[in-house]
VOGU-3710 file (C-alpha; in Angstrom, 3 decimals, decimal comma):
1> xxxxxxxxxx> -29,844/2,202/2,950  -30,855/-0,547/0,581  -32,883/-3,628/1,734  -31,442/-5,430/-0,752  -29,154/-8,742/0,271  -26,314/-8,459/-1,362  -24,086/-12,421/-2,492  -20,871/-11,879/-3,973  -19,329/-14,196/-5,278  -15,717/-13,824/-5,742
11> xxxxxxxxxx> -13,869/-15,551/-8,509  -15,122/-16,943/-12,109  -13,534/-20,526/-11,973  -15,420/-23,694/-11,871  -16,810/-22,825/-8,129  -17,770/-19,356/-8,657  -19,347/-20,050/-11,763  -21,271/-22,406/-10,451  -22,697/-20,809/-7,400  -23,361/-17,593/-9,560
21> xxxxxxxxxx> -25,772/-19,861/-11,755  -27,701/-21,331/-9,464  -28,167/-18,486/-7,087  -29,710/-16,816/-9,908  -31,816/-19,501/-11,208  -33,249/-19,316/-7,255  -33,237/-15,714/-7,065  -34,766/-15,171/-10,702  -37,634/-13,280/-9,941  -36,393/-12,068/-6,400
31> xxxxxxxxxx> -35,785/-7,878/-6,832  -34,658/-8,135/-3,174  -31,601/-10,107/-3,756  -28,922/-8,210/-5,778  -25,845/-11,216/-7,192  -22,599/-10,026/-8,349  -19,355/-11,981/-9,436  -16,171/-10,170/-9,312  -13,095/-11,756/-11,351  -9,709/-10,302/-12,496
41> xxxxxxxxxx> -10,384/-11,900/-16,172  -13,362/-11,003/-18,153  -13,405/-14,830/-19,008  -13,668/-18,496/-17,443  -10,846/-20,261/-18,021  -10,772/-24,203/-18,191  -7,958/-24,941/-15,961  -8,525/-28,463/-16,441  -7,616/-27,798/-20,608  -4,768/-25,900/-20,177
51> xxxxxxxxxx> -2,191/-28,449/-21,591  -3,782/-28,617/-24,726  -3,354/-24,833/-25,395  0,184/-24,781/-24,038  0,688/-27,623/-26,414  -0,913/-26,148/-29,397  -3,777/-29,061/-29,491  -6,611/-26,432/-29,656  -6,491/-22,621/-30,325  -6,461/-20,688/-27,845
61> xxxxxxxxxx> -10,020/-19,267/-27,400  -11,204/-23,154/-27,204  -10,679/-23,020/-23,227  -12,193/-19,567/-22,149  -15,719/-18,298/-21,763  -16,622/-14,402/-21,688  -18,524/-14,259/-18,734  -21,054/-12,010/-19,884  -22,094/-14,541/-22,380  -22,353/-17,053/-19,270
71> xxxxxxxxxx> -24,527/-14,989/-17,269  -26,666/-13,112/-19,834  -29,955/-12,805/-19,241  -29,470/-13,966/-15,616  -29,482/-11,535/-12,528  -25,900/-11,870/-11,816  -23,783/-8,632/-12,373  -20,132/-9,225/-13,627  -17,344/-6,771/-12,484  -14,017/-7,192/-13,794
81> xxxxxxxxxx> -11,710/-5,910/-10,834  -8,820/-7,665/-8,453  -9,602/-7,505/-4,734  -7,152/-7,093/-2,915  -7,917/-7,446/0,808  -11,293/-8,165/2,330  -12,764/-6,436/5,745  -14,749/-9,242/7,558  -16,574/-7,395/9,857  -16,811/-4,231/7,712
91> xxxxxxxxxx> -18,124/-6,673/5,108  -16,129/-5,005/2,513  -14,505/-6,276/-0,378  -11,429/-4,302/-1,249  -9,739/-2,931/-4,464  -7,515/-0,775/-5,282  -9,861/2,038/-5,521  -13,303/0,292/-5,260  -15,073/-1,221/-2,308  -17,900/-3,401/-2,503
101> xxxxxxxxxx> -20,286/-3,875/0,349  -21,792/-8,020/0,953  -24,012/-9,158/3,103  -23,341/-12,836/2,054  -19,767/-13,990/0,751  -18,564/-16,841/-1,324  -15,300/-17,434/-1,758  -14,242/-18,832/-4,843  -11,233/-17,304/-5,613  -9,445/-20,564/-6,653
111> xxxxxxxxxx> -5,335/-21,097/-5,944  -2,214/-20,896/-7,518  0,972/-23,102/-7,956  3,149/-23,613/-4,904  6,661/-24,060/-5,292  7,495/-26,145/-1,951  10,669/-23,560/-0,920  12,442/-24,944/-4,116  15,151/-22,265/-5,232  14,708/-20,216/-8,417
121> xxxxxxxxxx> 11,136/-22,334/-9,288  9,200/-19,267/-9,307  11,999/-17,198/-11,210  12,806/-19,509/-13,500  10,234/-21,887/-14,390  6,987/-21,494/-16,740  3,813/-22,150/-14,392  0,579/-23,983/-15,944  -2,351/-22,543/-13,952  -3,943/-19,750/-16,288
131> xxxxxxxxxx> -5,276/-18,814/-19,438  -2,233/-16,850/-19,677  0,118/-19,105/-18,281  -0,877/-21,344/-21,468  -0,371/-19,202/-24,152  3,057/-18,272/-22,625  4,146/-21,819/-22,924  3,133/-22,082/-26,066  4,553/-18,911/-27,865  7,736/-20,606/-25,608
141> xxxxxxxxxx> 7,660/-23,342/-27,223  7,124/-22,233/-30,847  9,999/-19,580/-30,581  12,691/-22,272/-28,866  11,821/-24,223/-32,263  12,557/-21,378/-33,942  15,612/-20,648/-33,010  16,904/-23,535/-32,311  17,167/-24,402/-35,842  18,942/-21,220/-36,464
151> xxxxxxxxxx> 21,372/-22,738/-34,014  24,800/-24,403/-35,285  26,059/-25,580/-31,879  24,542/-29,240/-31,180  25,377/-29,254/-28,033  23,274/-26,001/-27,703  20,412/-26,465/-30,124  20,304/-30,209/-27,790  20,349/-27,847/-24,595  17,363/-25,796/-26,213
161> xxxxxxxxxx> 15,155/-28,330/-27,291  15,177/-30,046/-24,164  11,997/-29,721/-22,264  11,120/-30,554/-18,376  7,841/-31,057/-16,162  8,140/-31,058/-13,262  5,727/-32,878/-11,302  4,245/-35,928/-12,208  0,452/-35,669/-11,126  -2,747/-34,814/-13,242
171> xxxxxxxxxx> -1,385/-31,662/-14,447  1,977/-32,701/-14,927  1,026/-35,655/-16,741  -1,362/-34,063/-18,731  1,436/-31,782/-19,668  4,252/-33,484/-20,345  1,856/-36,069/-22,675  0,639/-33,456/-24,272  3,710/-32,045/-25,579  5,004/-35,465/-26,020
181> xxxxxxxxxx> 2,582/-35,927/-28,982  3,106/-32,135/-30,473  6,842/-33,124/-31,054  6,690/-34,615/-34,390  4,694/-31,592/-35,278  7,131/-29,452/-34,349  10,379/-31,683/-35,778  8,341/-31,522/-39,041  7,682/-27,854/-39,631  10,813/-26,355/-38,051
191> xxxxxxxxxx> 12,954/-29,164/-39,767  14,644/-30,386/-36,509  15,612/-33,874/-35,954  13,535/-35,804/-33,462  16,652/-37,370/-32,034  17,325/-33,695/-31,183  14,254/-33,259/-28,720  14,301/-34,378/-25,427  11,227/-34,617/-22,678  11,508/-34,980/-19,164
201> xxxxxxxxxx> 8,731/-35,830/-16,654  10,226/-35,928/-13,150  8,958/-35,832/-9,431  10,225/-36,323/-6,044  7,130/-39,252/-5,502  8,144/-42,412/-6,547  5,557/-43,042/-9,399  3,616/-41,542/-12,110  0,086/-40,427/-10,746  0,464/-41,327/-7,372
211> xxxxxxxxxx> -2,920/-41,238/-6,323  -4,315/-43,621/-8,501  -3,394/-47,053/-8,363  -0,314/-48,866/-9,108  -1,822/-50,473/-12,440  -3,025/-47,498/-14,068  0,140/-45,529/-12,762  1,733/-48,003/-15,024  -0,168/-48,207/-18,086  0,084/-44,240/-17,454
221> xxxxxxxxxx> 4,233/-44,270/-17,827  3,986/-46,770/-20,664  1,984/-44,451/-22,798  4,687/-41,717/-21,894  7,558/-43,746/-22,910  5,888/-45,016/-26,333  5,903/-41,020/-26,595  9,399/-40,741/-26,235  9,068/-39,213/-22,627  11,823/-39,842/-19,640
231> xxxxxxxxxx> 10,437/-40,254/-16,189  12,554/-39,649/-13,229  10,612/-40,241/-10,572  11,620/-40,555/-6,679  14,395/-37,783/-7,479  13,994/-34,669/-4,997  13,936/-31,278/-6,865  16,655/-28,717/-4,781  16,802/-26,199/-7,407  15,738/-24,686/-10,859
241> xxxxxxxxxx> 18,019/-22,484/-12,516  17,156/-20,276/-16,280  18,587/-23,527/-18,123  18,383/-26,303/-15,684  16,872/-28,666/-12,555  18,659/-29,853/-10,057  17,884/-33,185/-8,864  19,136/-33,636/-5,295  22,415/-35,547/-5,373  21,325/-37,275/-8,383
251> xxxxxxxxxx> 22,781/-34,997/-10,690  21,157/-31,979/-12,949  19,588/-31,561/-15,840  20,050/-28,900/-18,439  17,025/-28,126/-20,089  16,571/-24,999/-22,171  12,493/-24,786/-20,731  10,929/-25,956/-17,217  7,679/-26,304/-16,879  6,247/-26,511/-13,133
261> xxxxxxxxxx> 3,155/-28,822/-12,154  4,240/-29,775/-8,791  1,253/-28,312/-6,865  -1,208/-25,642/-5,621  -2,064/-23,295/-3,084  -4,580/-20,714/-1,687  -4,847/-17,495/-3,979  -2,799/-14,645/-3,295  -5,729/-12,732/-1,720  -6,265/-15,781/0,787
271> xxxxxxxxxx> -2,616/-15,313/2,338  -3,127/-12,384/4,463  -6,899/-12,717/5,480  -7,886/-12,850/9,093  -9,992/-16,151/8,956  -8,685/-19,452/10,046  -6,823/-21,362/7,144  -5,084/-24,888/6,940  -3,098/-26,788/3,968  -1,702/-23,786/1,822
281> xxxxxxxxxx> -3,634/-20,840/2,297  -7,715/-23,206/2,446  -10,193/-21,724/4,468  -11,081/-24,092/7,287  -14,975/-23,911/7,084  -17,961/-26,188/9,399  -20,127/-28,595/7,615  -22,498/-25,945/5,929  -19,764/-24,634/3,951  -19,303/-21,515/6,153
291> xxxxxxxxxx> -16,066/-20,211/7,510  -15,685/-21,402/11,050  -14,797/-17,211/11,788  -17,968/-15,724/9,778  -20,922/-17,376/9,255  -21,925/-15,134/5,972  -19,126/-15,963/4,361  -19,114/-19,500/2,240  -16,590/-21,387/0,394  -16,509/-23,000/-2,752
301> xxxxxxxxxx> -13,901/-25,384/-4,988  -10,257/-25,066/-3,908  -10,498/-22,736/-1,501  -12,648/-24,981/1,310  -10,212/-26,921/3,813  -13,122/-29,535/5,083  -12,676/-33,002/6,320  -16,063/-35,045/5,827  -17,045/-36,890/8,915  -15,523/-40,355/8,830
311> xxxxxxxxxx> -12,256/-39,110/6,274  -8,640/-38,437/7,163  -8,093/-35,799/4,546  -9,998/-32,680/3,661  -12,205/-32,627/0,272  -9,360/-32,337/-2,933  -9,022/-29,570/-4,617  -10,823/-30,789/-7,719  -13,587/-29,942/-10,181  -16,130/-32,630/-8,589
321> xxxxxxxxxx> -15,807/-30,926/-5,610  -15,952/-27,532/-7,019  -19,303/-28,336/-8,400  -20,494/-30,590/-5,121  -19,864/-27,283/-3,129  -21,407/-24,363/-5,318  -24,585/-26,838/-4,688  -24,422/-26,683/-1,081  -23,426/-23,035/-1,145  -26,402/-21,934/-2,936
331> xxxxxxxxxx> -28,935/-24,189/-0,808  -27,686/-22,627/2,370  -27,797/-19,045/1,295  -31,314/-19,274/0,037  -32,470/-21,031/3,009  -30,812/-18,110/5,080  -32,832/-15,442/2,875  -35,490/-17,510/2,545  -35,455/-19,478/5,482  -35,368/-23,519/5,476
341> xxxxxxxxxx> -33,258/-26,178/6,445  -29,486/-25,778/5,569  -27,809/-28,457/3,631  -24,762/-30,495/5,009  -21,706/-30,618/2,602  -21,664/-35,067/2,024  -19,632/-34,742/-1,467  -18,948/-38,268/-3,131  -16,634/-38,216/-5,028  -16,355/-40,777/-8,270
351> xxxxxxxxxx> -12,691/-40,076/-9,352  -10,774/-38,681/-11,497  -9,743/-38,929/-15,373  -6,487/-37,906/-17,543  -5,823/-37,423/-20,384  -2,228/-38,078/-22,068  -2,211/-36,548/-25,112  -5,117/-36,305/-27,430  -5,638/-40,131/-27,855  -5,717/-41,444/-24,627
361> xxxxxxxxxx> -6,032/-41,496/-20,774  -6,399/-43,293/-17,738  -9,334/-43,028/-15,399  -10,083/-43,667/-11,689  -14,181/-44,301/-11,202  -16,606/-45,491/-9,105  -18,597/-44,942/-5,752  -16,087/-45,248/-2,593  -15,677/-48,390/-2,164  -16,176/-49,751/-5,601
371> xxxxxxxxxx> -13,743/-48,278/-7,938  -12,439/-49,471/-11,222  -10,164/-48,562/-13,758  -10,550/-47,353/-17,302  -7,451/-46,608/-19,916  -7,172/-46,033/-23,215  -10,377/-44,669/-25,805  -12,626/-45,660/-22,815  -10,883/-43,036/-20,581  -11,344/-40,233/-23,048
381> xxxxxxxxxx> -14,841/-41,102/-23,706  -15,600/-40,504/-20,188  -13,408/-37,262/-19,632  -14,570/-35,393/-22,479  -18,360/-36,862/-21,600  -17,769/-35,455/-18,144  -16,772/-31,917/-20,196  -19,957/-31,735/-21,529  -21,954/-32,502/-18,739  -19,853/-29,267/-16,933
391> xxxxxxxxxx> -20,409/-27,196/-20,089  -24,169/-27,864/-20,587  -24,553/-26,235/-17,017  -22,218/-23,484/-17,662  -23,051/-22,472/-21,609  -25,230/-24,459/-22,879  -25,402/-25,670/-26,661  -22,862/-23,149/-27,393  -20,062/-24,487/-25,496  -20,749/-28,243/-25,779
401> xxxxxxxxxx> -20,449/-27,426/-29,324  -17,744/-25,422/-29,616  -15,635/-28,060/-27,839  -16,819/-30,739/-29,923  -15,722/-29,167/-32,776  -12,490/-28,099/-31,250  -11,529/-31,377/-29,728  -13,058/-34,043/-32,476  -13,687/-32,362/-35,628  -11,080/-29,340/-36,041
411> xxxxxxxxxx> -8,541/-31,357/-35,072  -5,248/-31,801/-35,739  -2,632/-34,721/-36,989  -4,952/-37,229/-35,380  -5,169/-36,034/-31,933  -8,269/-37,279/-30,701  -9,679/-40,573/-29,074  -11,436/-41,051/-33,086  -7,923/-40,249/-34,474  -8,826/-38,019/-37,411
421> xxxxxxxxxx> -11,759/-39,775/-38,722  -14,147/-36,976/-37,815  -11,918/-33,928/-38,788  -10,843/-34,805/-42,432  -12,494/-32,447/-44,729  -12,749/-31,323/-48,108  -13,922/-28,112/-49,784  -17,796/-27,640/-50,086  -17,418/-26,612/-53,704  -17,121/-30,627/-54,455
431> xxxxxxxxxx> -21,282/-30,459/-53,392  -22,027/-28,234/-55,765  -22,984/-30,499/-58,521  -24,461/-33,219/-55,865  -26,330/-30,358/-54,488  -27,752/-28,990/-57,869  -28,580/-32,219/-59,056  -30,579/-33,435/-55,609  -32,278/-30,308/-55,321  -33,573/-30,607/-59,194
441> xxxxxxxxxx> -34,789/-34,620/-58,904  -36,931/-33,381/-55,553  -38,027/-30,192/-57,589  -39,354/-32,181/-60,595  -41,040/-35,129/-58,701  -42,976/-31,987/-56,984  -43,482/-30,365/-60,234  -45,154/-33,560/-61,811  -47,227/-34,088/-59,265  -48,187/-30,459/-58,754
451> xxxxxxxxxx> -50,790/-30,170/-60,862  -53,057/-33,187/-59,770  -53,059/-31,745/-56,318  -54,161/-28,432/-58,118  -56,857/-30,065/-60,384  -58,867/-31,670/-57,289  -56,776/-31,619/-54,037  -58,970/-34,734/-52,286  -57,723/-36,893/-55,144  -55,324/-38,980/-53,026
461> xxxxxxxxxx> -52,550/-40,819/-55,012  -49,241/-40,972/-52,975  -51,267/-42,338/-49,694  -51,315/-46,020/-50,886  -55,134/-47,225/-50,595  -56,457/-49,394/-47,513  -56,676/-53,069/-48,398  -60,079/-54,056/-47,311  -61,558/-57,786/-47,517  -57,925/-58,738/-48,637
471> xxxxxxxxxx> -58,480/-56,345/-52,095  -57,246/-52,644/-52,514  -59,764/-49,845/-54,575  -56,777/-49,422/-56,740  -54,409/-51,672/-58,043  -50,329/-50,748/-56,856  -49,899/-50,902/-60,353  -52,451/-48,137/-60,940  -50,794/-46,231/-57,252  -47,174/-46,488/-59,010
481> xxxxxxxxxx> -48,467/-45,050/-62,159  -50,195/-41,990/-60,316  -47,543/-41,470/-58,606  -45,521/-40,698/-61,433  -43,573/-44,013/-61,915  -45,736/-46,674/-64,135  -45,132/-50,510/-63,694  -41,145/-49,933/-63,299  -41,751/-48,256/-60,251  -44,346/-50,816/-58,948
491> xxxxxxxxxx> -41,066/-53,261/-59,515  -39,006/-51,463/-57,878  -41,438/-50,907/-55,181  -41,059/-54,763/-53,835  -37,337/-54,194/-54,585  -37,511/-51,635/-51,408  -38,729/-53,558/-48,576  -40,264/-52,756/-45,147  -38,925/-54,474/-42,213  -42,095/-56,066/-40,591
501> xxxxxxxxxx> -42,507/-53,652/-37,235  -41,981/-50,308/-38,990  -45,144/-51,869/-41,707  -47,149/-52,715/-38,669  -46,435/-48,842/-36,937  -47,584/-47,118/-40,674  -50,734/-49,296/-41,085  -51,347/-48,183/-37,560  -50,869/-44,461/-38,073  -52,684/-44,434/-41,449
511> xxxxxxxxxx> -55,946/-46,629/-40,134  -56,064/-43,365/-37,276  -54,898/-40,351/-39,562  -55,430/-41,265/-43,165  -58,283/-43,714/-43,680  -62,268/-43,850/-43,228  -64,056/-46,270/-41,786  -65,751/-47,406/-45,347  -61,808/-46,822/-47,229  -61,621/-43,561/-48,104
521> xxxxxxxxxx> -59,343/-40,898/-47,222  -59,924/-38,282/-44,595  -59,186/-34,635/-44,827  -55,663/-34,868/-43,024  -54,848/-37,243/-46,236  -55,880/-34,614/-48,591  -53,673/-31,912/-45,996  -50,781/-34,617/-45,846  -50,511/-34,957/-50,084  -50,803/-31,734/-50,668
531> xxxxxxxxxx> -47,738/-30,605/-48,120  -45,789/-33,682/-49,345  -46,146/-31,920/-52,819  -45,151/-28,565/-51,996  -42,126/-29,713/-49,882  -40,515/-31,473/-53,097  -41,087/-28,255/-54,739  -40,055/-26,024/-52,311  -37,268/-28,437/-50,931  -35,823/-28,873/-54,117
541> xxxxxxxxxx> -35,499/-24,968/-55,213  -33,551/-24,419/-51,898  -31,302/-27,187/-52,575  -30,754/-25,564/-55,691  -30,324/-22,013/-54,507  -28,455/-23,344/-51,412  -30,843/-21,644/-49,036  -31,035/-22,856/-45,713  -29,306/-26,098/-46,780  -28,759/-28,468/-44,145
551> xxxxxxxxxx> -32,927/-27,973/-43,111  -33,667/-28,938/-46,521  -31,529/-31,787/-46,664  -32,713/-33,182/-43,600  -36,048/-32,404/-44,765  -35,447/-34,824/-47,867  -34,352/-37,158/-46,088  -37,512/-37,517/-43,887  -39,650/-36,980/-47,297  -37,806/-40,197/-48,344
561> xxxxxxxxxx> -38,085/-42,191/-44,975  -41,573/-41,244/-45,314  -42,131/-42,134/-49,057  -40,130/-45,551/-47,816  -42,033/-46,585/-44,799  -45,230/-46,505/-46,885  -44,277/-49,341/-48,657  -43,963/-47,521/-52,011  -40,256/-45,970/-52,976  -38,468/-47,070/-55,951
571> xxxxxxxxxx> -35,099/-48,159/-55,486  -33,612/-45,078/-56,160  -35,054/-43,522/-53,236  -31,601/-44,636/-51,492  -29,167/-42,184/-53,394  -32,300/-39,573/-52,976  -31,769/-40,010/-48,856  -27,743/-40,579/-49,734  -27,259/-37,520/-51,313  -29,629/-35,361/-48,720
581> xxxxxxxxxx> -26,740/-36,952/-45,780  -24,485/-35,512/-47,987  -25,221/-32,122/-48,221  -26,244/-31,555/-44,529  -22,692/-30,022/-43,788  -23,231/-26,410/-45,509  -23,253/-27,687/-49,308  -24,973/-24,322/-49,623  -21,892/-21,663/-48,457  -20,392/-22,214/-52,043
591> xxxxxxxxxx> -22,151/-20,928/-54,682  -25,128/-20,731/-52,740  -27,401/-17,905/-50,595  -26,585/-19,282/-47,499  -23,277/-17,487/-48,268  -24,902/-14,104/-47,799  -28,023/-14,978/-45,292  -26,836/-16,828/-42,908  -24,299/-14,827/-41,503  -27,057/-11,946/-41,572
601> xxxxxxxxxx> -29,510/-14,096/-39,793  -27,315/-15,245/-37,117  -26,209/-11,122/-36,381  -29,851/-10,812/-35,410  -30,366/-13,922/-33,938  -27,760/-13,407/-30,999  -29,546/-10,816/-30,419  -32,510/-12,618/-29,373  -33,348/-12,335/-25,125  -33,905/-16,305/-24,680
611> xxxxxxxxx> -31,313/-17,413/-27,431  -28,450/-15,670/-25,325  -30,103/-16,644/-21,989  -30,281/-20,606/-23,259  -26,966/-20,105/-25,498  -29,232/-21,191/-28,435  -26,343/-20,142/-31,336  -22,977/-21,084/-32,798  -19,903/-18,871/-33,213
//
């Protein structure tokens, strides 16, 4: 038998993910400690950016992860497989034709929606909890658009095109905002009339978000009525039928699409396992995290049911404490392997942000005790800010920007908290010219100056000479003209000024680097010129070949900010730097080698051990 420990970690949502990670990061160089993740889905989903998929804000592959990109070059081995019962004291995970021996346990295999006894909700209305669940809603929604315009009947096309959520909290919200501001989208390319569509957000609590407080609950169902949304709130839910919701004794309403975001509970493998569980299907564990039944088995994210000392509820079932407890999960089992002190779970929590539509939000943040409210372009700041923090932990450069790009500079019709400022675009073939013309101003200043570094390389002429006893050993006059400018570029010279403190920082660096003690120039001058001169040359025929072009426009544009901090750059040194800005954003994939190498180089360079390990690449 193997005296390997064996942690498995099942489920690949935020909790699971993040317990994987850091267990491996401790167990890096550990051959005694074998870490495995088993998930249903081959991917990590973003539950918490499901809306905008359903709603058709982002393409679908913008909230899901391959796992095997997540964990590669880590000691974590994925298995895709669904477990379907789980032998305690065996220690045995269970499919259905695998088992899978532990010695430590987390569970992390998330929830799913509860439907609170309602009749027909789980028969007849669309659920929001999965990758799959998302791209459901949205096919849904594209095909009722469809059709509907196909539709004669008014009273029917009405019936089809109107649209409930129920449940009015984060997800609900999110939801129902989100498909709010897809509307005109949709009115526009299937031709339907807006006055057609109808949008529902109801709940049986009395007010929008009710667990944040009363003034951002409000400036929460203003922004949903500016978007054309009706709230019913305070109105019980007794029923959902294939093309309405009943409301109590308040009446029904016919709706050609329900979308349920009333709630969650434990997964279906937590409903028949013999462990002690409280609130829908949540493992009741002690402070370390472990269940109160088994003491190697841990729980992370929505599955813990935990009250903190001094609280009346147990920890919600949200990402903050999804990421709190993969922390504490990972501490403990390495100080069981390892031995140490175990960690007590004391999350603090700092509250909670949503997002209604693309544009804007509310927030809820703070320590306890000292929370404030945030709304509007603030409130988006901070939630997709709060994205990026999650997704440099979970994939690195990769993910942080793939999601920038998907939520502020791919987007669509403006929805983002920048509007569309970032995301309008216009072909690259518009850079040619710019491009060609750039790349042959830096190639010819080179090329002049080329062969005076040739001739006698310690002949220094575009390091401007040290003033000594108030007097310079060549005139800026006779500087300019070596340069390759004359006296119109010793004008235009005092035309380019130096702010005072950036002066001060060059003399500084030159006196150490560049000068002698009796005014001469040292060797790292002479090094300094002569790799100045060979970057305009060598800058400039990339620019021109559109090889590698964004390096070599950023590279200009230092050369410039160089040549300008010195004191010396004609005025047209601006449009030099201009134009380099310019052509950072792939000038070179029209008309231009970059067309054909890049894509080659970046095959190979996945390939690379630490670029995949450190996600070091773009899609």
């Amino acid at each position: 038998m193997s005296d390997k420990k064996r942690i498995i970690v099942l489920g690949g949502g935020y909790g699971g993910i993040l317990t994987a990670k850091k267990l491996a990061r401790k167990f890096k160089k550990n051959e005694e400690v074998e870490i495995t993740l088993i998930d249903k889905k081959p991917y990590h989903a973003m539950l918490t950016e499901l809306h905008e998929v359903a709603a058709g804000r982002v393409p679908e592959d913008a909230i899901r992860i391959d796992l095997k990109k997540i964990f590669a070059g880590r000691n974590v081995n994925v298995i895709m497989d669904e477990i379907i019962d789980i032998d305690f004291n065996g220690k045995v995970l269970k499919s259905d034709d695998t088992s899978y021996a532990y010695d430590y346990l987390v569970m992390a295999a998330g929830s799913k929606p509860t439907f609170f006894g309602v009749a027909g909700a789980k028969e007849n209305a669309f659920q929001l909890w999965t990758y799959d669940d998302a791209v459901e809603i949205h096919a849904h929604i594209m095909k009722t658009f469809h059709e509907a315009v196909k539709e004669k009947n008014i009273e029917k096309r009405k019936k089809m095109l109107t649209f409930v959520v129920v449940g009015c909290g984060f997800t609900g919200v999110e939801m129902v905002g989100e498909l709010a501001e897809w509307k005109d989208r949709l009115c526009k390319d299937f031709y339907v009339d807006p006055e057609e569509v109808k949008i529902y957000a109801v709940d049986s609590l009395p007010k929008v978000l009710p667990i944040f407080p009363d003034n951002l609950s409000k400036k929460a169902e203003k922004v949903l009525v500016k978007l054309g949304v009706e709230i019913i709130t305070g109105s019980p839910i007794t029923e959902v039928g294939k093309d309405f919701v009943q409301l109590g004794d308040k009446g029904r309403l016919e709706a050609g699409t329900v979308i349920w975001a009333a709630g969650v509970e434990g997964a279906d493998v937590m409903a028949n396992l013999e462990v002690k569980r409280e609130g829908r299907n949540r493992i009741v564990t002690n402070d370390k995290l472990q269940s109160v039944d088994h003491e190697n088995v841990y729980v992370v994210g929505d599955n813990i049911f935990f009250i903190p000392e001094g609280e009346q509820r147990p920890v919600p079932q949200m990402v903050e404490n999804a990421e709190h407890s993969a922390a504490t999960v990972a501490h403990n089992i390495v100080s069981e392997i390892k031995g140490g002190e175990m960690e007590v779970y004391k999350p603090e929590f700092h509250g909670a942000m949503v997002c209604i539509g693309g544009r804007t939000g509310v927030a809820h943040l703070g320590m306890p005790g000292k929370f404030f409210g945030l709304s509007g372009f603030f409130a988006m700041f901070v939630k997709h800010f709060i994205n990026l923090v999650y997704f440099i932990q979970v994939a690195g450069f990769n993910k942080c920007w793939t999601y920038l790009m998907h939520e502020i500079f791919h987007i669509k019709d403006n929805r983002s908290l920048v509007g569309g400022h970032f995301a309008k675009a216009s072909p690259n073939f518009w850079l040619v010219p710019l491009r060609l013309f750039v790349g042959w101003k830096w190639f010819e200043q080179g090329w002049h100056k080329l062969p005076g570094v040739l001739a006698d390389p310690s002949n220094i002429f575009l390091i401007p000479a040290k003033v000594v006893d108030g007097a310079t050993s060549a005139s800026a006059a006779e500087w300019a003209a070596n340069n390759g400018g004359g006296e119109a570029v010793a004008e235009a010279v005092a035309a380019l000024p130096v702010p005072g403190f950036i002066a001060s920082m060059v003399e500084w660096s030159m006196d150490a680097f560049f000068y002698t003690a009796e005014g001469g120039f040292t060797t790292l001058a002479t090094v300094f010129q002569t790799g100045m001169v060979l970057g305009e040359v060598l800058f400039g025929l990339a620019l021109m070949a559109g090889l590698f072009t964004a390096v070599s426009a950023i590279a200009t544009i230092a050369m410039g900010g160089m040549i300008w901090a010195s004191g010396m750059a004609p005025l047209e040194m601006l449009w030099y730097m201009a134009g380099g800005v310019a052509l950072i954003g792939g000038s070179g994939s029209t008309f231009g080698m970059d067309y054909y190498v890049l894509p080659f180089l970046k095959k190979f360079w996945k390939k690379i051990g630490f670029v995949k390990k450190y996600y070091l690449y773009t899609e």
